[in-house]
MARGUGU-18454 format. One record per residue: residue in one letter; x, y, z of N, C-alpha, C, CB in turn. Coordinates in steps of 0.1 Angstrom, whole numbers. Glycine has a CB too. Layout:
! MARGUGU-18454
REC,residu,n.c1,n.c2,n.c3,ca.c1,ca.c2,ca.c3,c.c1,c.c2,c.c3,cb.c1,cb.c2,cb.c3
REC,A,X,Y,Z,X,Y,Z,X,Y,Z,X,Y,Z;
...
//
This chain:
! MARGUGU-18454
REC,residu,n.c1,n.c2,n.c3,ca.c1,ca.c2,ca.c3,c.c1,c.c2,c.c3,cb.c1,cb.c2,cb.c3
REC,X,1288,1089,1190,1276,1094,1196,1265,1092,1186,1277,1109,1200;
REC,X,1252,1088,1191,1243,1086,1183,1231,1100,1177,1237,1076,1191;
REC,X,1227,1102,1169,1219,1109,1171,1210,1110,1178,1217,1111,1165;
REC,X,1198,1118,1178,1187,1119,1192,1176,1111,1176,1182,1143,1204;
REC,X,1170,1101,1185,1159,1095,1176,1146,1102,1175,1154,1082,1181;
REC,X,1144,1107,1162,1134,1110,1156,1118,1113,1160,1136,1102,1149;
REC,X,1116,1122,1163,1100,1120,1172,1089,1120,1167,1095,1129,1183;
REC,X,1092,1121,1151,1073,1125,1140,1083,1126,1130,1058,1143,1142;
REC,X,1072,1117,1117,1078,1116,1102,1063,1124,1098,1081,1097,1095;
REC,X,1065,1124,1092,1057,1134,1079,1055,1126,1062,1070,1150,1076;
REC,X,1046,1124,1058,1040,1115,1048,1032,1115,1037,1034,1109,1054;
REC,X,1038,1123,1025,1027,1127,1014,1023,1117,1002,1032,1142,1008;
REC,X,1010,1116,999,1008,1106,990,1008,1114,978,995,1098,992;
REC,X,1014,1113,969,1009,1114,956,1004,1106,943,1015,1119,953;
REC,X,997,1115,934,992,1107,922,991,1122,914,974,1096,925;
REC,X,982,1116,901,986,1128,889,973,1137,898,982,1123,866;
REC,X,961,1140,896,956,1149,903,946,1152,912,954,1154,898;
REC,X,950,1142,924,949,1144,940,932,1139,938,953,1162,948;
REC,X,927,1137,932,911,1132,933,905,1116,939,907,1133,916;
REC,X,917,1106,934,913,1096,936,922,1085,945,909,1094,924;
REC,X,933,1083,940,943,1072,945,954,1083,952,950,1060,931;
REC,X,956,1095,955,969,1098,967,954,1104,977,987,1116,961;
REC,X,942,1107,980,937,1112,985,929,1102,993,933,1121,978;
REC,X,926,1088,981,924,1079,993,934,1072,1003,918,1068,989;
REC,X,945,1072,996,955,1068,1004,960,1077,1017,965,1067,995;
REC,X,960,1091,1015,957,1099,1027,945,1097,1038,956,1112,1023;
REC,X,933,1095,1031,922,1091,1039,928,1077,1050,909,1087,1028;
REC,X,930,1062,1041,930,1052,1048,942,1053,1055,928,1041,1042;
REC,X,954,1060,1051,962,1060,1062,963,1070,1077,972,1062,1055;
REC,X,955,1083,1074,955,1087,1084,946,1082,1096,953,1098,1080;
REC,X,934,1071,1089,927,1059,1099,932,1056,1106,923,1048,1095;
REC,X,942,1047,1104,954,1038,1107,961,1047,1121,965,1037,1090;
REC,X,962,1061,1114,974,1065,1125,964,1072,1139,986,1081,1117;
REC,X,951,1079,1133,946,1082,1150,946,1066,1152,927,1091,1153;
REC,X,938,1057,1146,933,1042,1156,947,1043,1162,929,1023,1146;
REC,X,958,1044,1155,964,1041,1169,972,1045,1179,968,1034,1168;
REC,X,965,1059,1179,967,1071,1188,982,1078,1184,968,1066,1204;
REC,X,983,1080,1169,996,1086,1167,997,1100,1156,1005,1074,1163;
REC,X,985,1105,1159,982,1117,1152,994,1129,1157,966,1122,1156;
REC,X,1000,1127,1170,1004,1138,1171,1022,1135,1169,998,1145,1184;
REC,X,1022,1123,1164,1035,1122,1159,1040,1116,1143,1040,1113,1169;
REC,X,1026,1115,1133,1027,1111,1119,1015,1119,1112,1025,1094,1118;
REC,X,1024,1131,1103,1011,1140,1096,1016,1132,1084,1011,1162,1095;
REC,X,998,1134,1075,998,1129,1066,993,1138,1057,994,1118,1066;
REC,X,991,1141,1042,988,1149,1036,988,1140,1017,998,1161,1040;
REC,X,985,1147,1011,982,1142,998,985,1153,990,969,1137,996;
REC,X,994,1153,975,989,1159,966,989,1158,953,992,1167,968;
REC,X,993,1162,940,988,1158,926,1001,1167,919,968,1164,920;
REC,X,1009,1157,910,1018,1166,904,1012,1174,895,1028,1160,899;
REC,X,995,1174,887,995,1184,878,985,1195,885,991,1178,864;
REC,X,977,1204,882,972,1210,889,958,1210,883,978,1222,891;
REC,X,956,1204,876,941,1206,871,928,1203,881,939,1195,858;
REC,X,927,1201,893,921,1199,901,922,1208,913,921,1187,904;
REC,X,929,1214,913,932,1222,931,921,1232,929,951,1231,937;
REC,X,921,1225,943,905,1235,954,898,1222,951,891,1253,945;
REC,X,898,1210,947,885,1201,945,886,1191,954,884,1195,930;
REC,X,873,1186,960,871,1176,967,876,1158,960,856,1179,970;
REC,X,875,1153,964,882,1135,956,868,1133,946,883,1116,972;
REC,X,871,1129,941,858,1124,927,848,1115,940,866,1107,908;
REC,X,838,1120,934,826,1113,944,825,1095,945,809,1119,937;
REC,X,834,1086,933,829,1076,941,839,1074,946,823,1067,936;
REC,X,856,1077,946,862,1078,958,857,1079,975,867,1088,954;
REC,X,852,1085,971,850,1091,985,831,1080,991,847,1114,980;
REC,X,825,1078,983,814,1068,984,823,1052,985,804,1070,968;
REC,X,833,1050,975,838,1036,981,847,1038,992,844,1027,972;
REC,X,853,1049,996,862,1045,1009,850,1047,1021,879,1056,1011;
REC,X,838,1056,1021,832,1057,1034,826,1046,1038,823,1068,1036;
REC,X,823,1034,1028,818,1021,1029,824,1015,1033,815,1016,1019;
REC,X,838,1017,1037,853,1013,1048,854,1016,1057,864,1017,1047;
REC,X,843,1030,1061,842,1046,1071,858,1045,1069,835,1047,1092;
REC,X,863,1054,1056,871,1062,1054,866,1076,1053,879,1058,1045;
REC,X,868,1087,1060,867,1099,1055,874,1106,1050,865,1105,1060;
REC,X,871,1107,1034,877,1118,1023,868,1131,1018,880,1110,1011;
REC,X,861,1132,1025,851,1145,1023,858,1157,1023,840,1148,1034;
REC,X,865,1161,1036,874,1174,1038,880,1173,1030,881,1178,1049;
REC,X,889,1166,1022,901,1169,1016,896,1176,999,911,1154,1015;
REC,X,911,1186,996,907,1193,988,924,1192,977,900,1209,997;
REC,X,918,1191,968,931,1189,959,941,1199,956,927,1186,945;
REC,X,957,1196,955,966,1205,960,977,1201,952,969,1205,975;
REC,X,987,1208,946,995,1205,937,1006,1201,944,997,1215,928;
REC,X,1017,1192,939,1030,1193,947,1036,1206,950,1041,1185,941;
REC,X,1042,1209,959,1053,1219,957,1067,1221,958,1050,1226,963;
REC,X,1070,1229,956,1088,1222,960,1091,1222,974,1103,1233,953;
REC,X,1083,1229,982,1085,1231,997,1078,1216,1003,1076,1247,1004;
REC,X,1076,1209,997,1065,1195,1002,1082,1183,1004,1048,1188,984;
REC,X,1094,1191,992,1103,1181,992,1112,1184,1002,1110,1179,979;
REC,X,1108,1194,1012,1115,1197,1023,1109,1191,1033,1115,1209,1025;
REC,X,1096,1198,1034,1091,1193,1047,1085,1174,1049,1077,1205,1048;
REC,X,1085,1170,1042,1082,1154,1042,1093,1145,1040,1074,1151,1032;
REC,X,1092,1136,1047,1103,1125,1050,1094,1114,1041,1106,1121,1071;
REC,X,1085,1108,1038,1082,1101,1029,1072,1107,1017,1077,1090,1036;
REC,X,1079,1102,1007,1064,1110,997,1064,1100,984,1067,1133,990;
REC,X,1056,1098,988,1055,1080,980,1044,1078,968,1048,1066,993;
REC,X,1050,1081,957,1040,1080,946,1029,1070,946,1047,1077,934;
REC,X,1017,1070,938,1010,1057,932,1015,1048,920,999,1061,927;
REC,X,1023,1056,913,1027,1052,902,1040,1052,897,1021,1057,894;
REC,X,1047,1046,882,1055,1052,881,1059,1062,873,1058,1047,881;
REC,X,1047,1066,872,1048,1078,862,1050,1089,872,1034,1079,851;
REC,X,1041,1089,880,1038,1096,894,1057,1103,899,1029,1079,907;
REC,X,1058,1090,900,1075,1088,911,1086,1098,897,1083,1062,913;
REC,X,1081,1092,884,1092,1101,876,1090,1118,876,1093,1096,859;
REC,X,1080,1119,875,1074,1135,876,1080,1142,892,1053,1135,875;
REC,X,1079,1134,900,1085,1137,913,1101,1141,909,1082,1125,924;
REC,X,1108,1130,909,1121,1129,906,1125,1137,900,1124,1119,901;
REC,X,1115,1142,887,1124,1156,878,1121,1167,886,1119,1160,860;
REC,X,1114,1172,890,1113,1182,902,1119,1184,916,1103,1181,906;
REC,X,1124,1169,919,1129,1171,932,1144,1174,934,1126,1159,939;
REC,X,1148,1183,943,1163,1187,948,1168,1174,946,1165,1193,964;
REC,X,1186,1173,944,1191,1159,942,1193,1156,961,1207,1160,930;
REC,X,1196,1164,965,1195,1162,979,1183,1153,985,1194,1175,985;
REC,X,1170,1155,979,1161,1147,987,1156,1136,982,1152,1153,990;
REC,X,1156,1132,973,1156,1121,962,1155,1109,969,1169,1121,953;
REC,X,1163,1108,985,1158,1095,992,1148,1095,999,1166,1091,999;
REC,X,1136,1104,1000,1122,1105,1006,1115,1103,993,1116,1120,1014;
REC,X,1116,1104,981,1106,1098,969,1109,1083,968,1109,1104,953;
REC,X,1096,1071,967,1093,1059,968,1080,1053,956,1090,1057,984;
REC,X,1078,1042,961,1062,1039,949,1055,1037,968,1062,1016,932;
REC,X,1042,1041,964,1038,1031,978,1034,1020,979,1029,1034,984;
REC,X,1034,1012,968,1032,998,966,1045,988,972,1029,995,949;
REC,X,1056,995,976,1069,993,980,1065,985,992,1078,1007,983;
REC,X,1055,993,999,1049,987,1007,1039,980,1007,1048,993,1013;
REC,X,1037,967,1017,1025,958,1017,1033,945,1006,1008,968,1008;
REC,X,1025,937,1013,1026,925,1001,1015,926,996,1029,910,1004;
REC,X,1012,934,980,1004,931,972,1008,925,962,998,939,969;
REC,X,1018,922,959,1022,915,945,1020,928,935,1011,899,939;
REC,X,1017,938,935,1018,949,922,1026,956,931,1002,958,914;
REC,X,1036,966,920,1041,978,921,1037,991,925,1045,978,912;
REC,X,1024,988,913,1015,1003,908,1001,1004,917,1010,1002,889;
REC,X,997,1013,919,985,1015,921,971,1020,909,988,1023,929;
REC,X,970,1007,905,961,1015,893,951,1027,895,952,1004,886;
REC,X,948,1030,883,940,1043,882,924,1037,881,943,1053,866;
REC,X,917,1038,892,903,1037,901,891,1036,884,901,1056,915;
REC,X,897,1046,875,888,1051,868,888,1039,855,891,1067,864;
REC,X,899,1031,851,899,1018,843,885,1008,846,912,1009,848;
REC,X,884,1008,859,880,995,865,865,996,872,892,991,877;
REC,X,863,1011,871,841,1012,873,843,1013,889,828,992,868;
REC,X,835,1007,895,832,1007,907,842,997,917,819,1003,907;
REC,X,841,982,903,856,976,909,866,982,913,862,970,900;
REC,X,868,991,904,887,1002,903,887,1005,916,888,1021,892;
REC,X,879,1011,921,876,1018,932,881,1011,945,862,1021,931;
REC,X,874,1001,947,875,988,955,890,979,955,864,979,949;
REC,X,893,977,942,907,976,945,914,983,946,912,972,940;
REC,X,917,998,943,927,1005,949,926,1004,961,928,1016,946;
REC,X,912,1007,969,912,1005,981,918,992,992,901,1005,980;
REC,X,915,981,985,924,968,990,937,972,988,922,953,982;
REC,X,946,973,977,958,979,978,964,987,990,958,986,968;
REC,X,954,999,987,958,1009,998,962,1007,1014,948,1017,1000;
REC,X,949,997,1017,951,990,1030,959,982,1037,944,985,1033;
REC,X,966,973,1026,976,965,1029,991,972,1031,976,954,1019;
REC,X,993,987,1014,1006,994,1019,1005,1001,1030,1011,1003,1009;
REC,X,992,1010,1034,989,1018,1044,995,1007,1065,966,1021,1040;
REC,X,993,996,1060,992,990,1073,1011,988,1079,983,974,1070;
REC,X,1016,984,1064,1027,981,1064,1036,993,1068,1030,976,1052;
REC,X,1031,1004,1056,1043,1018,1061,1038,1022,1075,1043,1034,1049;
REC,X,1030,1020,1082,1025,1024,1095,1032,1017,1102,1012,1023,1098;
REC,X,1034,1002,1102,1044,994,1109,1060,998,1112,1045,982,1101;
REC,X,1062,1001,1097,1076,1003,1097,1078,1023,1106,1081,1002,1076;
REC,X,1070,1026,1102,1072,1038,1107,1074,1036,1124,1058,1048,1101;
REC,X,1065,1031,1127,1064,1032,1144,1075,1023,1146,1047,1027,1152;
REC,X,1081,1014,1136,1097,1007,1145,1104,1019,1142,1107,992,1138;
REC,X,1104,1024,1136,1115,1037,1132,1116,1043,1140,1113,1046,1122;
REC,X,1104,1048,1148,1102,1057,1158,1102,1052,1173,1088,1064,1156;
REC,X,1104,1039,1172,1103,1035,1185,1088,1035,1194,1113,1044,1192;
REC,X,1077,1036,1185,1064,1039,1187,1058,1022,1193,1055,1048,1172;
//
């Protein structure tokens, strides 16, 4: 007997503290999922394994280079991991790998197979998602290209998963 297939995955981005690269990546991916009418079956969320930011909106040019995309990252407010996030989420896909190890030492050995990189996804040729703040206004812009190509891919895969 098969099991009954899956009806909504659940999807948290992280990075070190939720300001710039897991918050845009929540922004462009949750795009992705109303365009294509599947809000009520893929939540997405973002958060920061350290806490030096929670309560805070994404660094302003975050949020200035993704609306130049019309991504909206305005509402979002910075939020630490928690251990209950390694419950309730089926994917939770670092930026980095520093990102993914800080997860890993926190996470139940039970769930260990919902932590990923999100560069896993997309063909970008990089692993990592660099840090926005190296690279000026550029940084910004390429994380953003990054984002869009993994954002398109795990959306793909997700909706074969689901039968969507």
């Amino acid at each position: 007997m098969n099991p009954p297939a899956k009806e909504s995955v659940s999807v948290l981005m992280v990075c070190l503290g939720n300001i710039c690269r897991s918050p845009t990546a929540e922004g462009v991916f949750r795009a992705g999922v109303q365009a294509a009418g599947l809000s009520s079956h893929i939540r997405v969320d973002s958060a920061g394994t350290s806490n030096w930011h929670v309560g805070e909106p994404p660094d302003g040019r975050s949020i200035r280079a993704a609306a130049q995309r019309r991504y909206d990252l305005s509402r979002q407010r910075a939020r630490q991991v928690t251990t209950r996030d390694f419950e309730e989420f089926d994917y939770i896909l670092a930026m980095d790998s520093m990102n993914l190890r800080e997860l890993q030492m926190r996470c139940p050995e039970a769930m260990q197979h919902k932590l990923g990189l999100m560069l896993s996804y997309g063909d970008t040729g990089k692993s990592e998602v660099p840090d926005p703040y190296d690279g000026g206004h550029d940084g910004f812009e390429l994380v953003l290209d990054l984002l869009e190509s993994a954002c398109d891919d795990l959306l793909m895969r997700i909706r074969k998963d689901l039968a969507l």
